[in-house]
N, C-alpha and C positions, 0 to 999 in steps of 0.2 A: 526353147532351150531346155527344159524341164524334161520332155520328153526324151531330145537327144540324148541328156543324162540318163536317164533311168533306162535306155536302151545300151549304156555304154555299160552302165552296172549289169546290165542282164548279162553281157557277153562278156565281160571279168568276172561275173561268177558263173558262170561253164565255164572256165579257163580254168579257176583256181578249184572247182566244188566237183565238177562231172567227169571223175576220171574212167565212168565206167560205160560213156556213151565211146558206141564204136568207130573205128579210125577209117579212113579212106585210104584207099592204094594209090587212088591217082596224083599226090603231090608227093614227091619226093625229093627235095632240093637238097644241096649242101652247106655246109656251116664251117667256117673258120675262125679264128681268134687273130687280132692284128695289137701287137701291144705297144705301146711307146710312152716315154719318161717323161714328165711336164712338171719343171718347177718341183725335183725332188722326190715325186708322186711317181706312180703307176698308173697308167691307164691301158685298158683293155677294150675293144671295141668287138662285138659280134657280129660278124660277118655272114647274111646267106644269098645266097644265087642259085636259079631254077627255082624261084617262088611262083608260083600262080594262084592268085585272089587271095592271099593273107590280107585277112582284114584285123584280124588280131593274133597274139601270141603270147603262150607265157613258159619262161623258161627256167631251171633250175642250174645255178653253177653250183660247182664248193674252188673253194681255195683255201692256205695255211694261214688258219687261223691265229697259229703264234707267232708269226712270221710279219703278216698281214694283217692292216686294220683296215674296214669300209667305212668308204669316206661316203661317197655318192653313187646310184644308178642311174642313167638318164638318157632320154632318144631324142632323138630332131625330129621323130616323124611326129604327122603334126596326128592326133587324137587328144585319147586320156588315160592315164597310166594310173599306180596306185603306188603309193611308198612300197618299196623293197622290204619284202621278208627277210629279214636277218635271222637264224637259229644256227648259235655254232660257227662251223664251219662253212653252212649253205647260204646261199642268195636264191630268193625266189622273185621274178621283176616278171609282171604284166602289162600287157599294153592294149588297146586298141582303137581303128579306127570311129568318128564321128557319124553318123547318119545316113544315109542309103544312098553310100558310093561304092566303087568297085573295090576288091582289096587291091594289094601290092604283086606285079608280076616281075620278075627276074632279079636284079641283083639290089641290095638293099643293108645298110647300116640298120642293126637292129638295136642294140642299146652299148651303149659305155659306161664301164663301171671304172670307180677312179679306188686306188687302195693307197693309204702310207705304211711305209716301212717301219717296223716297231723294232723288227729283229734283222740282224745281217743271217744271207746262206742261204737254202734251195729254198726256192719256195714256186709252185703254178697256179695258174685257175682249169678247172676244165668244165665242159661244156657236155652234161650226160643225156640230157632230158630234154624238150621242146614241146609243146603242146601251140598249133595253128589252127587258127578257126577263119573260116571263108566266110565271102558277102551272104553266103545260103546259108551260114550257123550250122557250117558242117565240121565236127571234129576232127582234126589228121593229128594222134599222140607219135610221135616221132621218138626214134633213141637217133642222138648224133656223139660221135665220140668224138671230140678236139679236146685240147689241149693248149696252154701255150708257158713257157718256160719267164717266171716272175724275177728271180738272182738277180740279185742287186750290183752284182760282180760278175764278171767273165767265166763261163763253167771251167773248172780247173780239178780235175777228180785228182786224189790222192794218189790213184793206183794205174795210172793209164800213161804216166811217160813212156815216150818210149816203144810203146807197146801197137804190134804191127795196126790195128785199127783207129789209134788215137784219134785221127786225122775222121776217121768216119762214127766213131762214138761223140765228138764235139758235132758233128754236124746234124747228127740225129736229133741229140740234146737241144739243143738252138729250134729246130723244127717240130719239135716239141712230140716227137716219136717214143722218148726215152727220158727216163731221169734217172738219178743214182739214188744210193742210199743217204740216210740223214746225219752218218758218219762221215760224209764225204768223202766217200768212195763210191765206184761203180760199179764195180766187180767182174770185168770183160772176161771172166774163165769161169765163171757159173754158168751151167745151164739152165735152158726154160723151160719151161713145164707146157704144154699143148693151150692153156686159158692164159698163160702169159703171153703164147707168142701169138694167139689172136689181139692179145691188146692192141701189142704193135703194132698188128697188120692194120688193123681196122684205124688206129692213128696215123699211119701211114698212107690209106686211101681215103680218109676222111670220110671215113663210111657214113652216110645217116638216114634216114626212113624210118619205116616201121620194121623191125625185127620181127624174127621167125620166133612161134610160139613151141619153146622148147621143152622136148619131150624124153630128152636124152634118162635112160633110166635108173643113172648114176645124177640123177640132176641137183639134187641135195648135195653134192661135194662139190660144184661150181660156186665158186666165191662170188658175195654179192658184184665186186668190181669189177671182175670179170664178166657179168654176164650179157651188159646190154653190148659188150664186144663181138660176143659169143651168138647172140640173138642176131645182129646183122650180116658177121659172117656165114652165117649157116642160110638167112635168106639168100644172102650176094650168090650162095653156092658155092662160096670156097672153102667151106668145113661140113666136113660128115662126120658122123660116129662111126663104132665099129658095127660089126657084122651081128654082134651079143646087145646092141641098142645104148652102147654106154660113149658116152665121150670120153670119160678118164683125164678128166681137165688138170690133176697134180699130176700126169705121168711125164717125165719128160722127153718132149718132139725130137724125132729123130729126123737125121739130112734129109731123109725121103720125102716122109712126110710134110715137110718144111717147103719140099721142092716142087709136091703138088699141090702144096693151097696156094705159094707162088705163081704157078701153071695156071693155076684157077682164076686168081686175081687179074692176070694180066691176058687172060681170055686166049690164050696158047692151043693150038691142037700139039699132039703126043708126034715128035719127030718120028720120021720113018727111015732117016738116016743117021745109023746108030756104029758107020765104018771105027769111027773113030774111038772105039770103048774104052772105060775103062780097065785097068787091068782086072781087078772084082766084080767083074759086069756080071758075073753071075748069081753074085752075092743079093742085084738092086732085084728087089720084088718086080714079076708083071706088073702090079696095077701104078707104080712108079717110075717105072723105065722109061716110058716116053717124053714126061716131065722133067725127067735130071737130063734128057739129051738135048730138050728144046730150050732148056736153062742154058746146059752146058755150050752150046752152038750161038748163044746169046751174049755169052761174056760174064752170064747173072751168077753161073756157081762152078766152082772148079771141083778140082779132085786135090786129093793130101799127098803125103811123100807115095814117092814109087808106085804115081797114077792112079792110085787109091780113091773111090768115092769114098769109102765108107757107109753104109748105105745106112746101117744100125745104130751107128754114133750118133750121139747127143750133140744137140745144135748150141753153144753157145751163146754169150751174151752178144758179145763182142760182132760172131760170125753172122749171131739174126742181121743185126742193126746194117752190118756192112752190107747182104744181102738185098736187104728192106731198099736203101738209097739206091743200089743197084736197077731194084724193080721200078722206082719210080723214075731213074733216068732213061731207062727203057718205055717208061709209060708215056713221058714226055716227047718221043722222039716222033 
């Protein structure tokens, strides 16, 4: 028994100490959040499928701390775990299996964290970080980006009656792609900025693995929360920089833009039937043309008044989000 322990301590610390042994390629699973109300409380349960030999894991959330008090972190699966790191806003929860068995392959409850509500209004958890270690005590650091929407109350934005989206900004919100501001408001006529609308995307496909080691050389003005979004879209291959090697992560995404990391995501070749143009079809750059026509023929993006893409315009709060669901009823079909 002794041993088993002191093996089980060995592999929680490489989990919690060795963040600089290097990752594998070959696990790349995804991560969900499932959340439900028990007796008053919060509970959040982490979700992953496509696991191969996790033997152990340790993971990092945050959630609103003013909002939000932790109660407990806890797994069914059967090892040995360590009290949860509380600092702030963060949870840090480790786990792993007992003595020289196989790890965990395919879909699998990883831990449930139970919160009470201290304060009413928005509040989430999200899911940034992952670190899995296999039966061979091999490290795979993972970035996964989820999310899940904690409101104690039905989302009800201040500023969205009424307003042609409503109906697709509530649903976003609910699948935890978007949240509003902490004024309660949302702001569906604000633009995104190019590292905002990867958040989305990559919340939207539930991106996770190991991210691209980015080299963008504007990379010091990508926001910390931004980047591990930034870091998997760019592996997934549905974000480049420019031509000058910079991303320009505050500049804000234009329809084009928007319509080829869409194209990207949803693994699209460039339509060759383009009868149907816009009236400004001269306006939409080559290297975008093909993706607003394979969107367009898809239902995923339209044109504005008087058949107008717009090719230059800034993409909206509102237009991402409605967009986003678009792609992913398309992803589903």
């Amino acid at each position: 028994m002794m041993r088993k322990w002191c093996f089980s301590a060995l592999i929680l610390t490489i989990l919690l100490v060795a963040w600089s042994i290097p990752a594998s390629a070959e696990s790349n699973p995804t991560f969900g959040l499932k959340r439900i109300d028990v007796d008053g409380n919060v509970q959040v349960t982490v979700q992953a499928d496509g696991l191969k030999d996790m033997y152990a894991f340790d993971m990092i959330v945050t959630y609103n701390s003013d909002r939000l008090s932790f109660v407990s972190g806890s797994t069914k699966l059967d090892g040995f775990t360590v009290q949860p790191i509380v600092k702030g806003s963060t949870i840090e929860f480790a786990y792993t299996k007992v003595g020289s068995v196989p790890g965990f392959d395919g879909k699998a409850d990883l831990v449930t964290f139970e919160f009470k509500r201290v304060k009413s209004g928005a509040a989430a958890l999200s899911l940034s970080e992952i670190k899995l270690v296999d039966s061979e005590l091999t490290l795979h650091k993972l970035q996964a980006v989820a999310s899940v929407n904690l409101s104690d109350e039905k989302v009800n934005f201040a500023d969205i009656k009424g307003h042609w989206a409503e109906a697709s900004i509530l649903q976003a919100t609910e699948l935890g792609i978007v949240n509003g501001y902490e004024d309660g408001t949302f702001r569906p006529n604000r633009t995104v900025t190019r590292e905002e609308f990867a958040v989305l995307l990559a919340k939207a496909l539930k991106l996770a693995g190991e991210g691209e080691d980015l080299v963008f050389a504007d990379l010091n003005a990508l926001s910390v929360w931004a980047k591990p979004s930034v870091s998997l879209a760019v592996k997934a291959g549905i974000i480049n920089g420019y031509s000058d090697g910079t991303f320009r992560p505050k500049a804000e995404i234009t329809r084009t833009e928007m319509a080829k990391m869409i194209a990207k995501a949803l693994k699209l070749s460039d339509a060759a039937d383009t009868n149907a143009v816009f009236a400004d079809d001269s306006m939409i750059p080559a290297w975008g043309k093909g993706a607003v026509y394979a969107l367009k023929n898809l239902g995923i993006i339209g044109g504005k008044g008087a058949n107008r893409f717009d090719a230059n315009g800034k993409t909206t709060r509102a237009e991402a989000v409605t967009i986003l669901l678009r792609m992913l009823e398309q992803q589903g079909q």
